[in-house]
MOPAC internal coordinates of N, CA, C and O (Angstrom, degrees):
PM7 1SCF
backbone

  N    0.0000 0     0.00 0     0.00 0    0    0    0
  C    1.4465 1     0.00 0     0.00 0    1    0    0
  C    1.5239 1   111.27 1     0.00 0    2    1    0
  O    1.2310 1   119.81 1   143.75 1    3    2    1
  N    1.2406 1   117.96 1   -36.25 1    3    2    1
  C    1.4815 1   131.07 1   159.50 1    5    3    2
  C    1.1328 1   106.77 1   -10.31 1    6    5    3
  O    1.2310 1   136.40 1    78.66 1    7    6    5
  N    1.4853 1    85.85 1  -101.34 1    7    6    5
  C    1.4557 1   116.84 1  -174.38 1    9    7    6
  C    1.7664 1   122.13 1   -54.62 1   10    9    7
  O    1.2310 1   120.91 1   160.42 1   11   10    9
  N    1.4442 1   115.87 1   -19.58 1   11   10    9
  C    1.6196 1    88.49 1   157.24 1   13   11   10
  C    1.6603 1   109.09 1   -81.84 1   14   13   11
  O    1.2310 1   110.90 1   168.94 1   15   14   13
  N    1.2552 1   134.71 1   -11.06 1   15   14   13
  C    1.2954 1   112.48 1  -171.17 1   17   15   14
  C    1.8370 1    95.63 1   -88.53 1   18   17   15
  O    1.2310 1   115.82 1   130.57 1   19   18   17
  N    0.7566 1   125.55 1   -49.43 1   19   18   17
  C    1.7292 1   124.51 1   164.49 1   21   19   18
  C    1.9512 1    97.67 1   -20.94 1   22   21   19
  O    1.2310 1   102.62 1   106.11 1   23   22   21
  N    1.0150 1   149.45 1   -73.89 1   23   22   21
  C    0.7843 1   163.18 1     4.88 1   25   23   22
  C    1.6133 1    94.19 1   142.84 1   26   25   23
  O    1.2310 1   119.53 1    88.60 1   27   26   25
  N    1.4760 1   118.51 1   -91.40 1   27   26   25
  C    1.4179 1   141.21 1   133.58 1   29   27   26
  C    1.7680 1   111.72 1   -14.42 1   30   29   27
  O    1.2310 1   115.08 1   141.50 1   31   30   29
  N    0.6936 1   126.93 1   -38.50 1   31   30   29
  C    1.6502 1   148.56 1   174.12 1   33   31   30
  C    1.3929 1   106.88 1   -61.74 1   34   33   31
  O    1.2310 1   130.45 1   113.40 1   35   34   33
  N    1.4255 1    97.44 1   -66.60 1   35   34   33
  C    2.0841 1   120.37 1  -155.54 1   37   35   34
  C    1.7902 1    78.58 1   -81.14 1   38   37   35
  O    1.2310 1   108.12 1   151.01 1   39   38   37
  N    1.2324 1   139.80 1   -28.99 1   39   38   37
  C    1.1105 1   125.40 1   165.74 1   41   39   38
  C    1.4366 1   151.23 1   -72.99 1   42   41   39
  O    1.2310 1   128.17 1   155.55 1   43   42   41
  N    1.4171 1   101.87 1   -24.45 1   43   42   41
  C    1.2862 1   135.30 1  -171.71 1   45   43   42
  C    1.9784 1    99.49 1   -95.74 1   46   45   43
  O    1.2310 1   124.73 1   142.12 1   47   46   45
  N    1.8690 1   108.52 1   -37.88 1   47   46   45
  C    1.5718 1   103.52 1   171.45 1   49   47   46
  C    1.8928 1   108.09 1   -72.42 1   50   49   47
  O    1.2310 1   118.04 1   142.02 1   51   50   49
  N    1.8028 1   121.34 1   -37.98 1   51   50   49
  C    0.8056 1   107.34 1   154.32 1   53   51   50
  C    1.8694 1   148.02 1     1.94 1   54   53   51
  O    1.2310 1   131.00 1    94.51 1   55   54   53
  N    1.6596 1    96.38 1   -85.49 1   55   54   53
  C    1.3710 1   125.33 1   165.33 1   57   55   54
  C    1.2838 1   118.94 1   -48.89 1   58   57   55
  O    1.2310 1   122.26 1   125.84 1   59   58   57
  N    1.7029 1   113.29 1   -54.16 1   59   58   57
  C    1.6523 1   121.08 1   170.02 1   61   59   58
  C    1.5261 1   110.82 1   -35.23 1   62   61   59
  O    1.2310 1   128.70 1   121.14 1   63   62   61
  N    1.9090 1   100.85 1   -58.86 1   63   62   61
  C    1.5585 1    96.13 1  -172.94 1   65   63   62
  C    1.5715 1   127.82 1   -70.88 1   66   65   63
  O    1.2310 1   130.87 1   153.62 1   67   66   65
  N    1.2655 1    96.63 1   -26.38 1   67   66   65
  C    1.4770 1   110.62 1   178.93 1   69   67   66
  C    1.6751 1   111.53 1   -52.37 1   70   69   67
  O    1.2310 1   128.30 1   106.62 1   71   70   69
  N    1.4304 1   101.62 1   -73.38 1   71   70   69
  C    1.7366 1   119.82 1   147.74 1   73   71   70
  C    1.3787 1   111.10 1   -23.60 1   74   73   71
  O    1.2310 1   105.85 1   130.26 1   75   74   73
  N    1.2595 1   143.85 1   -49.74 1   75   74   73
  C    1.4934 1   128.85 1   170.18 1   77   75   74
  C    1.1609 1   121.95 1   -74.60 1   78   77   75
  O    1.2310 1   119.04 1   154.22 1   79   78   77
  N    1.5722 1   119.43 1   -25.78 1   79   78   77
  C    1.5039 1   122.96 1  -176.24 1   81   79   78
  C    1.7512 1   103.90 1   -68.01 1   82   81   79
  O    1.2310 1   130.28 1   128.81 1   83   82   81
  N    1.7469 1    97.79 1   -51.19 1   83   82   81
  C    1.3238 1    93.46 1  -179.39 1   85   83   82
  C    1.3160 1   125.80 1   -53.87 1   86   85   83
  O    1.2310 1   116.63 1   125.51 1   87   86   85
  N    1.4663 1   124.01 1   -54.49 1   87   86   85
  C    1.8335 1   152.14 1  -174.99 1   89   87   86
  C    1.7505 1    78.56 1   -46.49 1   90   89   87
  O    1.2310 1   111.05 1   106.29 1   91   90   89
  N    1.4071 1   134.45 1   -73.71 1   91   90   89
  C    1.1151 1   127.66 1  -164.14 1   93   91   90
  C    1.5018 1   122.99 1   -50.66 1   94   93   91
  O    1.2310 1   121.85 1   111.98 1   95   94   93
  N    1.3265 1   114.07 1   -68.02 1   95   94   93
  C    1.8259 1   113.23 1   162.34 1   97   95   94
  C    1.3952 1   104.05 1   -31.21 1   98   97   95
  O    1.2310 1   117.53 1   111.67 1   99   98   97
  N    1.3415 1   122.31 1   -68.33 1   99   98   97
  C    1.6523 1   131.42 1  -161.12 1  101   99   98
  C    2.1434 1    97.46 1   -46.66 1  102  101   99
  O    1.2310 1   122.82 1   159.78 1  103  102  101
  N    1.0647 1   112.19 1   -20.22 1  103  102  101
  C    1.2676 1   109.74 1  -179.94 1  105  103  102
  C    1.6255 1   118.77 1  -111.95 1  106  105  103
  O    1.2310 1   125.90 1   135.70 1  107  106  105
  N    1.0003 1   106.26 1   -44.30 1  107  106  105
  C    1.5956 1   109.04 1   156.58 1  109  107  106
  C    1.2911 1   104.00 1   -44.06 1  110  109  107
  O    1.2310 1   111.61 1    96.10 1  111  110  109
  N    1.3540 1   133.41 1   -83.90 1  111  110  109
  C    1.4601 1   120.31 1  -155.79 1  113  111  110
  C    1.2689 1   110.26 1   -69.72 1  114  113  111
  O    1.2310 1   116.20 1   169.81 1  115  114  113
  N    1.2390 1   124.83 1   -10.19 1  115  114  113
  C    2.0046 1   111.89 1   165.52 1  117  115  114
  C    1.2514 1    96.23 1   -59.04 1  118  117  115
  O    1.2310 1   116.61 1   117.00 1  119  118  117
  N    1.2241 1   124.04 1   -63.00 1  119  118  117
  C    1.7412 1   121.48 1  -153.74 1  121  119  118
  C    1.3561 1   101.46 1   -76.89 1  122  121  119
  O    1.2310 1   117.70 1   175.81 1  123  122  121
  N    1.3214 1   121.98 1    -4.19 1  123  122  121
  C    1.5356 1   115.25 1   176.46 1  125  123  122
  C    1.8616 1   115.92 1   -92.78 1  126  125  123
  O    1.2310 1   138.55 1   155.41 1  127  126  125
  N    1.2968 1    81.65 1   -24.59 1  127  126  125
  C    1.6389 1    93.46 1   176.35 1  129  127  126
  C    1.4910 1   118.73 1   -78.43 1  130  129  127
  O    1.2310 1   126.75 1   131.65 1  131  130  129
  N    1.5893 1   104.61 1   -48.35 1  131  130  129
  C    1.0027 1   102.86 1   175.07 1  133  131  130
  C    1.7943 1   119.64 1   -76.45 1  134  133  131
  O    1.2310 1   107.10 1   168.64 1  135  134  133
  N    1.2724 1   141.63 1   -11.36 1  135  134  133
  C    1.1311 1   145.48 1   138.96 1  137  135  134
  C    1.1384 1   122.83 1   -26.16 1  138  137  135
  O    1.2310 1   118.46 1   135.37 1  139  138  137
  N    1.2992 1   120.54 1   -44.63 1  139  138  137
  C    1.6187 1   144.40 1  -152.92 1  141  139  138
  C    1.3985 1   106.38 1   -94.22 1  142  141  139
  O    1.2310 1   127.33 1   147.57 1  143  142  141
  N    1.4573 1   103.49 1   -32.43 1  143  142  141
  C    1.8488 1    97.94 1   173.32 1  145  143  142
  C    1.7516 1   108.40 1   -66.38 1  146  145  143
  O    1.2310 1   112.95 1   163.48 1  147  146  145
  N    1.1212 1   130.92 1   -16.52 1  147  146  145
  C    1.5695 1   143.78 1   173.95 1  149  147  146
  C    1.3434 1   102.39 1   -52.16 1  150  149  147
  O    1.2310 1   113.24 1   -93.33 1  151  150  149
  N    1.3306 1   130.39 1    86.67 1  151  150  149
  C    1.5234 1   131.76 1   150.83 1  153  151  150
  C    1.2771 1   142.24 1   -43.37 1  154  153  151
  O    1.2310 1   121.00 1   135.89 1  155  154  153
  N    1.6016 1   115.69 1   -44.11 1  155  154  153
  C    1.0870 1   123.47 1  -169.57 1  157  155  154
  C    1.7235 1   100.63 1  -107.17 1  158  157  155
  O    1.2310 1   128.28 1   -62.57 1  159  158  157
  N    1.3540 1   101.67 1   117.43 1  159  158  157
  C    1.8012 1   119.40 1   173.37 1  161  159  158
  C    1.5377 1   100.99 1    96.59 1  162  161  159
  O    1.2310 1   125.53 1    -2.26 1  163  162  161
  N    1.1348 1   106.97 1   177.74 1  163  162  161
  C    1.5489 1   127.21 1   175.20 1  165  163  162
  C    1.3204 1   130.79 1   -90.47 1  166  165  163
  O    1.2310 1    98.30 1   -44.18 1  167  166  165
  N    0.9969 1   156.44 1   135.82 1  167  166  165
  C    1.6257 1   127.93 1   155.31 1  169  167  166
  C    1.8063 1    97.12 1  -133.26 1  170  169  167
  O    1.2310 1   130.67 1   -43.94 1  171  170  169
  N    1.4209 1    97.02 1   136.06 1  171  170  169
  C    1.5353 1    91.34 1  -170.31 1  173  171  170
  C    2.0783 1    93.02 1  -124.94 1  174  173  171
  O    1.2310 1   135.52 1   -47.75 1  175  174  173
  N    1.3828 1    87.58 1   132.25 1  175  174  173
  C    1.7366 1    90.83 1   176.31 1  177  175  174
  C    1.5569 1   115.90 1  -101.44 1  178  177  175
  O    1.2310 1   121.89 1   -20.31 1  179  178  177
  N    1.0952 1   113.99 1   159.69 1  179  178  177
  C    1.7984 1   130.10 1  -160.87 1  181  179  178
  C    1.7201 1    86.38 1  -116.24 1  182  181  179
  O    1.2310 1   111.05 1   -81.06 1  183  182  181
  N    1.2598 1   134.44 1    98.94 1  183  182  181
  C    1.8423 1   112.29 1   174.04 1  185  183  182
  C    1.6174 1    95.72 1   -86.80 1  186  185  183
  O    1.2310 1   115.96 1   -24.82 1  187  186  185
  N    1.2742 1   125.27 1   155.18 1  187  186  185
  C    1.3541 1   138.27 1   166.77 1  189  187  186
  C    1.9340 1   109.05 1   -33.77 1  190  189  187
  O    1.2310 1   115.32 1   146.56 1  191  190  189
  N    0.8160 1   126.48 1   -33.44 1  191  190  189
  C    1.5727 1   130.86 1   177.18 1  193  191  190
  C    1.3128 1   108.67 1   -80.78 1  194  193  191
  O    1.2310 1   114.11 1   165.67 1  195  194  193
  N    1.5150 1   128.75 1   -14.33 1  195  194  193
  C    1.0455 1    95.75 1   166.33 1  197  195  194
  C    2.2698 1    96.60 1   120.75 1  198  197  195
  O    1.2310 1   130.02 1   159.83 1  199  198  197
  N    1.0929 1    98.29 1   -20.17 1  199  198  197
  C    1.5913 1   114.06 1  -179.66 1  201  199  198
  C    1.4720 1   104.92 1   -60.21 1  202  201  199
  O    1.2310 1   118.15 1   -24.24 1  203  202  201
  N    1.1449 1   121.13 1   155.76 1  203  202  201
  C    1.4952 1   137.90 1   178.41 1  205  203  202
  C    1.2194 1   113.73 1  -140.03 1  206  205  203
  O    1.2310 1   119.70 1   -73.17 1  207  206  205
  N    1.6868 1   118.17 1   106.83 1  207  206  205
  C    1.3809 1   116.62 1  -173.15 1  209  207  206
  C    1.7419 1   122.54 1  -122.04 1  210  209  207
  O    1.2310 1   130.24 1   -77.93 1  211  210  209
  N    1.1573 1    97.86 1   102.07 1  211  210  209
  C    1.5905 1    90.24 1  -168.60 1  213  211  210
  C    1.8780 1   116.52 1   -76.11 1  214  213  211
  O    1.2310 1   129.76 1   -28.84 1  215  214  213
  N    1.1795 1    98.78 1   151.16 1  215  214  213
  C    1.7649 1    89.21 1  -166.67 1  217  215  214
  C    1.5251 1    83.82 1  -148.14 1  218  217  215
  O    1.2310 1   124.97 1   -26.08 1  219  218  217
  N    1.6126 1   108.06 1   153.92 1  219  218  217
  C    1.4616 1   146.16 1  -151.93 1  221  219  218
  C    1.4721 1   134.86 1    47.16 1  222  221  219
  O    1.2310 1   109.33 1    28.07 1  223  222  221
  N    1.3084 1   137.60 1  -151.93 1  223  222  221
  C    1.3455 1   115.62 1  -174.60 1  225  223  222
  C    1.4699 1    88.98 1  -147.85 1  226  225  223
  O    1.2310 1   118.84 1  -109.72 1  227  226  225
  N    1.6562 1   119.83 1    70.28 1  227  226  225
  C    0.9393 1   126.61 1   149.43 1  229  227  226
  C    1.5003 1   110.44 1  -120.58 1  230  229  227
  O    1.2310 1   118.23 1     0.88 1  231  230  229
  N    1.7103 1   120.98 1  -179.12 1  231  230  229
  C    1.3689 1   109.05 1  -178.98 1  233  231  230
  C    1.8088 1   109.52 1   -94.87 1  234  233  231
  O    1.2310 1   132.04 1   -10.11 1  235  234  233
  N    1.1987 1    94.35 1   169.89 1  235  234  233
  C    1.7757 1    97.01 1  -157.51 1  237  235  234
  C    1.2298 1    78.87 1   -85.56 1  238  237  235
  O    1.2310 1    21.52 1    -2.54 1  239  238  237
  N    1.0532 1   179.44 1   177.46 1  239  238  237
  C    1.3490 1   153.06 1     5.24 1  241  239  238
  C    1.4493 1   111.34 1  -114.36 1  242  241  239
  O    1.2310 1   109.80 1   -53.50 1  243  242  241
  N    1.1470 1   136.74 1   126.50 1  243  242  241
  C    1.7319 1   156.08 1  -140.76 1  245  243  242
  C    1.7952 1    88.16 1   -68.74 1  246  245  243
  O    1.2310 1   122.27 1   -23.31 1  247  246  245
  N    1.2085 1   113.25 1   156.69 1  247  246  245
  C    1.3699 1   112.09 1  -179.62 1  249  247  246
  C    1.6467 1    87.18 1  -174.32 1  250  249  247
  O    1.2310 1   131.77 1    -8.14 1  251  250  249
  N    1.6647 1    94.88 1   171.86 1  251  250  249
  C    1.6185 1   109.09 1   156.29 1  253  251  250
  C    1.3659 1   129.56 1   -42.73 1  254  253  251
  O    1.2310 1   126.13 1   125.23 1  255  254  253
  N    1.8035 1   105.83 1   -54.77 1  255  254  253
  C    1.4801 1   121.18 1  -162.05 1  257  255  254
  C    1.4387 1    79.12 1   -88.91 1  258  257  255
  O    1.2310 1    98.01 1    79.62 1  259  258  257
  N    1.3874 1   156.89 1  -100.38 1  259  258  257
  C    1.3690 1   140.35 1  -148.91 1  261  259  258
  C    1.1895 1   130.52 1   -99.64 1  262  261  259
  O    1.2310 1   119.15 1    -9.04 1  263  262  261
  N    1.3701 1   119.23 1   170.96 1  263  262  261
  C    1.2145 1   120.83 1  -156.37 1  265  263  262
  C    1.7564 1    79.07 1  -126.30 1  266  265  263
  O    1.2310 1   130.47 1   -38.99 1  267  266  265
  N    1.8758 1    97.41 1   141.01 1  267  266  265
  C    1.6320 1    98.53 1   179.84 1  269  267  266
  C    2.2862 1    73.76 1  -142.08 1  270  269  267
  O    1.2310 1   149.89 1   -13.94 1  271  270  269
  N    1.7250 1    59.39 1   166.06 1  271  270  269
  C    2.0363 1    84.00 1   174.24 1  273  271  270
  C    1.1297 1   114.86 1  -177.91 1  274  273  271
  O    1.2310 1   113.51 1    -1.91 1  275  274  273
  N    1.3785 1   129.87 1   178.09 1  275  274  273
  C    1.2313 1   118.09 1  -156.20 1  277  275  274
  C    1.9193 1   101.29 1  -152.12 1  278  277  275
  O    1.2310 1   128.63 1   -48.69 1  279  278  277
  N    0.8856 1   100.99 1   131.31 1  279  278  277
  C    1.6090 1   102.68 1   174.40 1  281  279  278
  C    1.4471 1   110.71 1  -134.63 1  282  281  279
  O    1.2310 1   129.81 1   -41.92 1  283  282  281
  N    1.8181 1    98.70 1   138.08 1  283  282  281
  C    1.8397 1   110.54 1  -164.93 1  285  283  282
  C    1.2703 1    81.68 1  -112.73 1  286  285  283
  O    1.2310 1   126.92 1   -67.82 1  287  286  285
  N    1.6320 1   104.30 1   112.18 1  287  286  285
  C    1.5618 1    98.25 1   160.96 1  289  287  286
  C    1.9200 1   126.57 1  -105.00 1  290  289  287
  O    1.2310 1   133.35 1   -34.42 1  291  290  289
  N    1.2941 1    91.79 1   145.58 1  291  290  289
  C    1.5625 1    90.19 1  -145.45 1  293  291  290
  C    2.0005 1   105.12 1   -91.15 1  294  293  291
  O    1.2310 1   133.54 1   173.22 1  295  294  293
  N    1.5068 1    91.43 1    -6.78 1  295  294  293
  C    1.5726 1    98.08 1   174.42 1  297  295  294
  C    1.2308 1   109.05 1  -153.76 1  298  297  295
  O    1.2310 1   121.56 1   -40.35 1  299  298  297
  N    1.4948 1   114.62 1   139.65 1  299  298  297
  C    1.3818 1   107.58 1  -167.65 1  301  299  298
  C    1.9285 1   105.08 1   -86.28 1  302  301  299
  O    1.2310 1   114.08 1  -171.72 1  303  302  301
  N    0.6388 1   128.82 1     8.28 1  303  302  301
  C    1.4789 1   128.38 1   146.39 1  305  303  302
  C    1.6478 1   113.18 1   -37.61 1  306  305  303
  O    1.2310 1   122.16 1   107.33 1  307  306  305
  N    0.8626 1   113.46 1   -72.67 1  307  306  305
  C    1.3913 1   135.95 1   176.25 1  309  307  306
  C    2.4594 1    89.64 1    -5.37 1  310  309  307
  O    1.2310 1   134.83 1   110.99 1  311  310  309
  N    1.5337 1    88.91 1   -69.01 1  311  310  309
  C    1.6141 1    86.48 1  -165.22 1  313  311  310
  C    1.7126 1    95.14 1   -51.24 1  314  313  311
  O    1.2310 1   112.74 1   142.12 1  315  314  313
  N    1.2757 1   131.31 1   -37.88 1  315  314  313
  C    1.4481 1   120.20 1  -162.15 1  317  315  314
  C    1.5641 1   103.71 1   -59.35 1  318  317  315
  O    1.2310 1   128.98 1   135.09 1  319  318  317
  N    1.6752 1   100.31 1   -44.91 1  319  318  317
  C    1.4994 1    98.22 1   178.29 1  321  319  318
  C    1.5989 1   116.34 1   -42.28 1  322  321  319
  O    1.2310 1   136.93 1   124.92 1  323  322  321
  N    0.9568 1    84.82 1   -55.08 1  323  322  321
  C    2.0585 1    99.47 1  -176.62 1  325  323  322
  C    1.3540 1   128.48 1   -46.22 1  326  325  323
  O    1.2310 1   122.30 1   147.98 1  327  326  325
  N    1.3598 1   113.20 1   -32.02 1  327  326  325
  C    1.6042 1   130.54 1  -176.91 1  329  327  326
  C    1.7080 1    95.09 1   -95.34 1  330  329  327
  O    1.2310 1   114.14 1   128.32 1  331  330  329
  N    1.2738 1   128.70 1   -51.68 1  331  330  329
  C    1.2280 1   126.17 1  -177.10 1  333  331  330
  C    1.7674 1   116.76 1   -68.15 1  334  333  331
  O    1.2310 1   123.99 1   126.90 1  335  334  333
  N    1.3003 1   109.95 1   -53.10 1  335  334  333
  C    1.3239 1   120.10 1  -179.23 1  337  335  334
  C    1.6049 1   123.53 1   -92.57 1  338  337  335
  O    1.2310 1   113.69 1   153.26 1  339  338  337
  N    0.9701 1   129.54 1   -26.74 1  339  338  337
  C    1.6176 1   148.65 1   175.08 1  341  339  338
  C    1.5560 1    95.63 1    66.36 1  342  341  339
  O    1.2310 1   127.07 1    45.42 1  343  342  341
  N    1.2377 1   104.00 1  -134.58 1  343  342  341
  C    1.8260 1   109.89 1  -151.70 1  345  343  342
  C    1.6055 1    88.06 1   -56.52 1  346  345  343
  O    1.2310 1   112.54 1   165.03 1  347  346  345
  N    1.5535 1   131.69 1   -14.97 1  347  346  345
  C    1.5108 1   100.96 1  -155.98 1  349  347  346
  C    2.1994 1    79.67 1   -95.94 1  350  349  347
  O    1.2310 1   126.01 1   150.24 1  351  350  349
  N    0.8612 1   106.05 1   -29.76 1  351  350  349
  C    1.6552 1   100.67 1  -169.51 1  353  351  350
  C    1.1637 1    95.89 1   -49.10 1  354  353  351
  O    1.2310 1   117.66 1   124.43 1  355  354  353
  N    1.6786 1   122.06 1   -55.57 1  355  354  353
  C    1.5457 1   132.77 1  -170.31 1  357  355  354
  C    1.6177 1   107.46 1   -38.22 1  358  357  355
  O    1.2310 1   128.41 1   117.84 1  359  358  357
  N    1.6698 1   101.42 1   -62.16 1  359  358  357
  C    1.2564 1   126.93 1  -170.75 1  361  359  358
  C    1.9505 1   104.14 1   -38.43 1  362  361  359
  O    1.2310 1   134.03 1   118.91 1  363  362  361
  N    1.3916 1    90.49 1   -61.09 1  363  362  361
  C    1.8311 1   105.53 1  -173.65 1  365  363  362
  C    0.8253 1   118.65 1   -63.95 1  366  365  363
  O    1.2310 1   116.97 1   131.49 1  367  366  365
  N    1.4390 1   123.37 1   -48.51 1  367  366  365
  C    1.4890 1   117.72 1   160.59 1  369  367  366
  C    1.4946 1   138.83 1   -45.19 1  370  369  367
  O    1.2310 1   133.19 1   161.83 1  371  370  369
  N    1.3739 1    92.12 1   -18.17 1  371  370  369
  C    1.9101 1   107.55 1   174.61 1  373  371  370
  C    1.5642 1    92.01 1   -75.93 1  374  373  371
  O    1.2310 1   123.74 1   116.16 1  375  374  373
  N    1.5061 1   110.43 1   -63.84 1  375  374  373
  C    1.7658 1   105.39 1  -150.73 1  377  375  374
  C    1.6793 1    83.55 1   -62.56 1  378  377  375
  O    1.2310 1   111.99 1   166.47 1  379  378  377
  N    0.8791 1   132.71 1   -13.53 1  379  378  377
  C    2.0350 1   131.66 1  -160.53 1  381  379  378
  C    1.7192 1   108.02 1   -72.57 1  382  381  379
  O    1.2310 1   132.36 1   148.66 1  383  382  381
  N    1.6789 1    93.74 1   -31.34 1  383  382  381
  C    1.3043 1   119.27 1  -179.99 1  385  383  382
  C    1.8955 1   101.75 1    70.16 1  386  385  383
  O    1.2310 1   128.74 1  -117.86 1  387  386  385
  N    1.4734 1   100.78 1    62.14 1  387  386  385
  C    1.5876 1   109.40 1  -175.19 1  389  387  386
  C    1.3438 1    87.79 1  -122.10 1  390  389  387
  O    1.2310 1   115.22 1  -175.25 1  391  390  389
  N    1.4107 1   126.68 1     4.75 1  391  390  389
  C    1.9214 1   113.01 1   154.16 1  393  391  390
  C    1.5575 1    82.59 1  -177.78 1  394  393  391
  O    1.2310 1   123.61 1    -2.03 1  395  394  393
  N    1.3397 1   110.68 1   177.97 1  395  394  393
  C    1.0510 1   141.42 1  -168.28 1  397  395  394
  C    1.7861 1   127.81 1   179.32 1  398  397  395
  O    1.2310 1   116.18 1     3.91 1  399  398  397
  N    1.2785 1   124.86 1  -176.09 1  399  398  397
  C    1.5672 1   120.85 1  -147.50 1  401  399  398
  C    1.1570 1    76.88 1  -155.00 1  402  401  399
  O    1.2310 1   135.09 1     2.71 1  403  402  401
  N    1.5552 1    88.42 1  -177.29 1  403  402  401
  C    1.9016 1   109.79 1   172.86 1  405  403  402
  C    1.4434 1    92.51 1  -143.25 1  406  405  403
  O    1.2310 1   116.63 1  -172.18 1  407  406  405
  N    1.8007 1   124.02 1     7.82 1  407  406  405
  C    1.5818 1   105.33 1   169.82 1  409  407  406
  C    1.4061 1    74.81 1  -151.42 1  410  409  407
  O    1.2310 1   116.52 1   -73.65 1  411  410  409
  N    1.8011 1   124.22 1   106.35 1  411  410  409
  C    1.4418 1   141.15 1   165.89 1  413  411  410
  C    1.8310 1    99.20 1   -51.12 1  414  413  411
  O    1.2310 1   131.41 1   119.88 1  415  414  413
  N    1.6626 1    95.58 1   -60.12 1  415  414  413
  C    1.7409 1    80.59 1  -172.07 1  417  415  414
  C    1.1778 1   111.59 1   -92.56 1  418  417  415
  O    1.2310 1   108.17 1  -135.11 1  419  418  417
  N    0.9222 1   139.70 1    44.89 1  419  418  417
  C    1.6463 1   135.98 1   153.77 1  421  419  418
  C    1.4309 1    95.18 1   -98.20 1  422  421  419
  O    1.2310 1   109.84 1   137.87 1  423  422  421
  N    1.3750 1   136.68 1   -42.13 1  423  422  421
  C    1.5171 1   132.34 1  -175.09 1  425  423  422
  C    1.7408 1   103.25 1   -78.76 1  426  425  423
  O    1.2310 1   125.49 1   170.36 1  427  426  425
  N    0.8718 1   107.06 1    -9.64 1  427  426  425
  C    1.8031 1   111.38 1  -162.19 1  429  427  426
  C    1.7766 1    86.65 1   -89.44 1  430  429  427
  O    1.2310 1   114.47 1   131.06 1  431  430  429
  N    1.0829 1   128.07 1   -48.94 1  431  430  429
  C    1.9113 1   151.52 1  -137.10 1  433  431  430
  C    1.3291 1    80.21 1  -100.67 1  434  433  431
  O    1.2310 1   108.61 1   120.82 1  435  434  433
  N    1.4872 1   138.92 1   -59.18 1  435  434  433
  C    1.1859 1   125.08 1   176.89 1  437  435  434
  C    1.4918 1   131.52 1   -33.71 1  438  437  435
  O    1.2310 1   120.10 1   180.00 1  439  438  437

């Protein structure tokens, strides 16, 4: 009897993770999509793994005509915040220290 609930367990944590992998993409790519409609300037993201995502259809390097910036996000929570909470999730997640910049208003101006 043990051992099917052992078993029952390793199955049931299974599903949990599966369920988070998905819930997570499902929120990343809203905020990635919707980022991406942004034409003017760059914004390029750092995800905790190591990913590099460039977003809008300006050129990455700071200029007159666009505005580029860059945000390292340090937990992927951060996108859930974003879809659930909007500018204030964004907002919290900064003071939360779940990403951060090295030029606030160049990512803010974007």
């Amino acid at each position: 009897m043990e051992k099917t609930y052992n078993k029952m367990n390793i199955t049931l944590e299974d599903n949990s993770i599966q369920e988070q992998v998905i819930t997570k993409n499902f929120y990343r790519s809203l905020v990635i999509s919707s980022l991406d409609e942004m034409k003017a300037g760059t914004l390029c993201l750092i995800e905790p793994d190591g990913t590099i995502i460039t977003l809008g259809g300006g050129k990455l390097e700071s200029t007159n005509y666009y505005n580029s910036g860059f945000i390292k996000i340090h937990s992927f929570d951060f996108y859930r915040r974003c879809v659930l909470y909007g500018d204030i999730g964004f907002a919290e997640s900064y003071m939360e220290e779940l990403w951060d910049t090295d030029d606030l208003s160049k990512v803010l101006s974007w």
